[in-house]
C-alpha positions as CSV (number, residue, x, y, z in Angstrom):
1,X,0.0,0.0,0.0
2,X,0.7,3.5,-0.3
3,X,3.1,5.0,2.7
4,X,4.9,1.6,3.4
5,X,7.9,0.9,4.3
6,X,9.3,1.7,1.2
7,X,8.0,5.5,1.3
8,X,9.6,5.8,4.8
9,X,12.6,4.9,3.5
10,X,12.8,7.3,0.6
11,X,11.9,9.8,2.9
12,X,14.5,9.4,5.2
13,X,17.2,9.0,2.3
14,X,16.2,12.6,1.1
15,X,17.0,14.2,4.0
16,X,20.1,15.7,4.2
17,X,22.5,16.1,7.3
18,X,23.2,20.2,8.4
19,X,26.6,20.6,7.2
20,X,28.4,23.8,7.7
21,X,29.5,25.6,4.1
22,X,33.3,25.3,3.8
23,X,34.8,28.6,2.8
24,X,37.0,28.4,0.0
25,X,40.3,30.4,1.4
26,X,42.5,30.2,4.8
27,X,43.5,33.4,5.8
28,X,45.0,31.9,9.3
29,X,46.7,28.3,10.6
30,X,48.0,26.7,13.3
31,X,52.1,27.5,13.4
32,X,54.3,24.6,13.4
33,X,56.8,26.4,15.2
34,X,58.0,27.1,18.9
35,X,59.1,30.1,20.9
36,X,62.2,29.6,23.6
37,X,62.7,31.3,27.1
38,X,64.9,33.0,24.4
39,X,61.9,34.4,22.3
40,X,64.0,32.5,19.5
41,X,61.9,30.9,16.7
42,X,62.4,27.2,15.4
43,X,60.8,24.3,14.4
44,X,63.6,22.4,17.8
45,X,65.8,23.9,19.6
46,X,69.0,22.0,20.8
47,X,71.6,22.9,23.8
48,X,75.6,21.7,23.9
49,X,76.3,19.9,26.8
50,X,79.9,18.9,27.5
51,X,80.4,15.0,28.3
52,X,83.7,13.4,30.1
53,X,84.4,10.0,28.6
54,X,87.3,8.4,29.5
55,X,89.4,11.7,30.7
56,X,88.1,13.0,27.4
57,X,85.7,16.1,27.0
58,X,83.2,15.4,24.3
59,X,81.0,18.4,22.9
60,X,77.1,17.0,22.3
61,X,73.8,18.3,21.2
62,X,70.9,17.8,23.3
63,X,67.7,18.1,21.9
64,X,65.2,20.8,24.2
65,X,61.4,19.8,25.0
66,X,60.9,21.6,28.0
67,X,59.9,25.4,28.3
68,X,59.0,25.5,24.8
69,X,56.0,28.1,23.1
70,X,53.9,27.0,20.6
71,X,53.7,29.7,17.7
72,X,49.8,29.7,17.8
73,X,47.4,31.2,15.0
74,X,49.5,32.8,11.8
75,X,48.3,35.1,9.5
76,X,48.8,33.4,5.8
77,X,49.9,35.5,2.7
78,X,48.5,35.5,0.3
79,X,45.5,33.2,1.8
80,X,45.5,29.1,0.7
81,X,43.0,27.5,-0.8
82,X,40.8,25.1,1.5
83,X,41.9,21.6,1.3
84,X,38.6,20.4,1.4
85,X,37.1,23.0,-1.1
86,X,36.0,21.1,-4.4
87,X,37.4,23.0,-7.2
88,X,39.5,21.9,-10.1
89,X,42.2,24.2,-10.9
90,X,44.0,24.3,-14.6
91,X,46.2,26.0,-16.6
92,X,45.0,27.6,-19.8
């Protein structure tokens, strides 16, 4: 008959789920980068430390984790385009 189950199903298949509009640029993104105690910018930051190895002084990078800034939000420019945006791009 007319409204089975069927019908309820279609209905429920043309439905669609709220989904927020992507916008096409970035203007902003998370920065990969850290700060120091320094205020020194860098991707790691390493510190010399002198090691005694058999009545021998040895020079030898140690990498820093602690005290360490993250970056935050940078401003990108020019803006990227959205990963997520569907758009073709060519060349002409």
């Amino acid at each position: 008959g007319v409204g089975g189950p069927e019908a309820a199903g279609t209905k429920q298949a043309l439905v669609r789920p709220r989904t927020r509009a992507v916008p096409p640029f970035l203007f902003t993104h998370r920065g990969s980068m850290l700060y120091d105690e320094d205020g020194d910018l860098a991707q790691e930051f390493y510190e010399e430390t002198i090691i005694t190895k058999n009545g021998q002084k040895r020079a030898k990078l140690r990498r820093v984790h602690k005290n360490l800034i993250p970056q935050g939000i940078v401003k990108l420019d020019p803006p990227r385009i959205h990963v997520d945006f569907p758009v073709i791009l060519y060349e002409v």
